[in-house]
NUVEX-842442 format. One record per residue (C-alpha): x, y, z; residue number from 1; residue in one letter. Coordinates in Angstrom, 2 decimals, m for minus. Example, Ala and Ser with C-alpha at 12.3 -4.5 7.8 and 13.67 -1.06 7.14 Angstrom:
2
12.30_m4.50_7.80_1_A
13.67_m1.06_7.14_2_S
! end
This chain:
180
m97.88_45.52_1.50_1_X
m96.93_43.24_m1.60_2_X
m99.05_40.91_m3.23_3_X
m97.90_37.71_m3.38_4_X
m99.71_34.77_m5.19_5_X
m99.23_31.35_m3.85_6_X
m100.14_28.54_m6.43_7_X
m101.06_25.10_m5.60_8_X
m101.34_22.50_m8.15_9_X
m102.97_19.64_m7.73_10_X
m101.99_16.08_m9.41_11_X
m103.99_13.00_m9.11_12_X
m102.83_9.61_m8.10_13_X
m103.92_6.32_m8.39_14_X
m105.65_4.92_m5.81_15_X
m103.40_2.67_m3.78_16_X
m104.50_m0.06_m1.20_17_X
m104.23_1.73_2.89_18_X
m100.82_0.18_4.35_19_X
m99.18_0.66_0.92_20_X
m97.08_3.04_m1.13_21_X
m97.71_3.47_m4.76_22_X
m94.69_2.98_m6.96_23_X
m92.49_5.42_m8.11_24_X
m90.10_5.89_m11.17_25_X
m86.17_6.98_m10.36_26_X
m86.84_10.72_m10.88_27_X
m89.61_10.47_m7.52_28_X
m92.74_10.85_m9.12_29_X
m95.72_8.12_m9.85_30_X
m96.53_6.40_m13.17_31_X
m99.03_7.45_m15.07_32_X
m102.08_4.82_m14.43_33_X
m102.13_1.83_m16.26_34_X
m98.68_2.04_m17.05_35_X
m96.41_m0.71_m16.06_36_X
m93.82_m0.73_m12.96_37_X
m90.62_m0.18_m13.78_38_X
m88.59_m3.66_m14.62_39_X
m92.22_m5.24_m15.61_40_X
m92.90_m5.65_m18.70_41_X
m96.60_m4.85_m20.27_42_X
m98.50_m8.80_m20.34_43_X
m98.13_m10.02_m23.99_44_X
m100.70_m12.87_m23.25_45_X
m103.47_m10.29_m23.97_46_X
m101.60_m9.68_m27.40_47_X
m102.32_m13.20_m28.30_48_X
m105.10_m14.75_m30.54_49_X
m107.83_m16.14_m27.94_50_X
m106.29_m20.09_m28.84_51_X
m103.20_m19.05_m27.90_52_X
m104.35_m17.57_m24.50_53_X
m106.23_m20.69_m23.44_54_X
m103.04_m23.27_m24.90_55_X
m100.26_m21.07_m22.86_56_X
m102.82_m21.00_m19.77_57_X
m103.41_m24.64_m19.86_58_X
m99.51_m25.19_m20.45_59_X
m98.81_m22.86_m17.50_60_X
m101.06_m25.01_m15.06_61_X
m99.38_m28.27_m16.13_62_X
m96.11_m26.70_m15.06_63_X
m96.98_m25.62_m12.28_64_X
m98.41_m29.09_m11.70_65_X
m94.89_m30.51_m12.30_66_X
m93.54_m27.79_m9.94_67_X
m95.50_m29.23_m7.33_68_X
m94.96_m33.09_m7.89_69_X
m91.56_m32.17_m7.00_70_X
m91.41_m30.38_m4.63_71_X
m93.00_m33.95_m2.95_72_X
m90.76_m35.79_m4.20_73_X
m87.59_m33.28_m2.66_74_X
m89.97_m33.62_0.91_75_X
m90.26_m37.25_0.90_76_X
m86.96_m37.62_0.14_77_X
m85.73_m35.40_2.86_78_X
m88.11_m37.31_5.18_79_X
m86.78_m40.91_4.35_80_X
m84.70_m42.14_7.62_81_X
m84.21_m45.71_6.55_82_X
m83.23_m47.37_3.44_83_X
m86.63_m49.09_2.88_84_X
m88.48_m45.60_3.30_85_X
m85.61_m43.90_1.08_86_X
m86.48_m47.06_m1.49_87_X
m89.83_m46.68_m1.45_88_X
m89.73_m43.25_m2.48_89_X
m87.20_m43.71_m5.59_90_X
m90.14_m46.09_m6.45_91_X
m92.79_m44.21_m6.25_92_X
m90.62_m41.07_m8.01_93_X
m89.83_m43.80_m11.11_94_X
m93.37_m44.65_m11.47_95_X
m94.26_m40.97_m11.37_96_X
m91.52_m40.55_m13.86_97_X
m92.68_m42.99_m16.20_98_X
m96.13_m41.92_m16.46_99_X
m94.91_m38.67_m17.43_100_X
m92.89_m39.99_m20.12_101_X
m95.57_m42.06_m21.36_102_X
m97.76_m38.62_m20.94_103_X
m94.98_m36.73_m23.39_104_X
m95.04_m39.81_m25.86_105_X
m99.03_m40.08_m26.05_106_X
m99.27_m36.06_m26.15_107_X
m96.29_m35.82_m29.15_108_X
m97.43_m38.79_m31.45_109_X
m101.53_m37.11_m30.78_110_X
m100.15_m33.81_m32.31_111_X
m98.47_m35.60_m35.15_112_X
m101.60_m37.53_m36.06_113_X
m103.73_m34.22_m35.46_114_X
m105.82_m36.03_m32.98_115_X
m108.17_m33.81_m30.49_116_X
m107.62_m34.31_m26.93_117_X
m111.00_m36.82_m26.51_118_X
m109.18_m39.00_m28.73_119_X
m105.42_m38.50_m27.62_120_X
m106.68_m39.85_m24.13_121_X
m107.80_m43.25_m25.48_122_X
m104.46_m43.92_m27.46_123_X
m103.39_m47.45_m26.28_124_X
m99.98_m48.86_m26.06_125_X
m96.38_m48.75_m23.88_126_X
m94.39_m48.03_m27.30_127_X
m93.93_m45.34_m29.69_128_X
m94.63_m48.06_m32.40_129_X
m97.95_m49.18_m30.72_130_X
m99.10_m45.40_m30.09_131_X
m98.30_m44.84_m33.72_132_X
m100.17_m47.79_m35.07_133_X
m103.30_m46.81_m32.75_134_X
m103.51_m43.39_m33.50_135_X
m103.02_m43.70_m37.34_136_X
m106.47_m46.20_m36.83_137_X
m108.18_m43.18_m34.83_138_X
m107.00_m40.70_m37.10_139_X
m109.58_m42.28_m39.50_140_X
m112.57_m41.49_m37.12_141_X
m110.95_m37.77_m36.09_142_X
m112.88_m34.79_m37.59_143_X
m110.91_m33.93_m40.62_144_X
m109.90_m30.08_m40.40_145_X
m112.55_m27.59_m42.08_146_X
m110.93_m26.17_m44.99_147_X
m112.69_m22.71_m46.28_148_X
m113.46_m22.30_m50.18_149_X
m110.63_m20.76_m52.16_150_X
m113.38_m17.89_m53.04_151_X
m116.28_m17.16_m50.88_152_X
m117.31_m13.89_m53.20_153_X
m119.50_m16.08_m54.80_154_X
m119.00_m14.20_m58.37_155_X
m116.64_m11.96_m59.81_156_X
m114.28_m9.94_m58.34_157_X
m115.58_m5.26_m58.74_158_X
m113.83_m4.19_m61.82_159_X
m112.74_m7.20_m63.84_160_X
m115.09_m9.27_m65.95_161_X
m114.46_m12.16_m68.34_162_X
m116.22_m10.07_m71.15_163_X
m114.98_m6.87_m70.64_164_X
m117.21_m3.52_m69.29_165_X
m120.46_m4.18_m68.23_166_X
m123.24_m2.37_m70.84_167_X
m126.28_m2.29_m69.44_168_X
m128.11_m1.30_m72.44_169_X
m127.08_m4.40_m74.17_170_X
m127.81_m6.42_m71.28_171_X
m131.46_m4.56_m71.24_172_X
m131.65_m5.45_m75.10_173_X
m130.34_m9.16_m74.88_174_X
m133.44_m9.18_m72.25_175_X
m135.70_m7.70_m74.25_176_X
m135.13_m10.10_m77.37_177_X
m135.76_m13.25_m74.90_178_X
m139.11_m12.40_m73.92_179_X
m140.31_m12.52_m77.71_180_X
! end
């Protein structure tokens, strides 16, 4: 009789939802966890400082907002049979509009005058010129930005000295002689 050893090896795979097939790369076999499916690329918003994250996120909403607003608009549209509905619509899309513009104009002359968003929601005025003039008056009462020391070491800098070497003898001395 010969002796013939069978191996088995074992691999592990990720654990995959029942009903579903875990990805695969070209040559047949599965990722490695935690890497990335293949034409997806790793998410950079985790790269980014925390600020950043919560701006893009916030950014991301308001487009998605947009998104939405008109995809209405394309549905009542569609919907309007007569020329008074079909009118009434364009109306209410132009009003929509125009709030929006007057959104982008409040939001752009806020980030010029460094105004936080408490503030940038009170600006008053139809026209660029008025929100300018209104926010350059609220600019007066917005927290000015907190700008750190130029040196926070407090003393001098390890290994450089106005004097020259520290002696600490003479220092011990020139202590010494103001006691008497």
């Amino acid at each position: 009789m010969s002796d013939t050893t069978v191996s088995t090896e074992t691999t592990e795979t990720p654990e995959v939802p029942a009903g579903t097939t875990p990805p695969e790369t070209p040559d047949g076999t599965t990722p490695p966890e935690g890497a990335a499916p293949e034409g997806e690329q790793p998410d950079p918003l985790k790269e980014l400082p925390e600020w950043a994250q919560k701006e893009l996120t916030k950014v991301r909403g308001e487009a998605a907002n947009y998104r939405t607003k008109l995809r209405d608009a394309e549905a009542k549209l569609g919907q309007a049979k007569t020329p008074e509905e079909y009118e009434a619509a364009v109306n209410e899309l132009k009003t929509a509009n125009a709030d929006l513009e007057r959104q982008v104009l409040v939001n752009t002359v806020a980030t010029k005058h460094k105004l936080p968003d408490e503030l940038a929601a009170v600006l008053q005025g139809q026209t660029a010129e008025e929100l300018e003039a209104h926010a350059e008056k609220l600019a007066k009462f917005a927290p000015a930005e907190e700008v750190e020391p130029e040196n926070l070491s407090g003393g001098l800098k390890p290994g450089t000295s106005d004097t020259g070497a520290f002696d600490p003898v003479a220092a011990s001395r020139a202590a010494r002689k103001r006691r008497r």
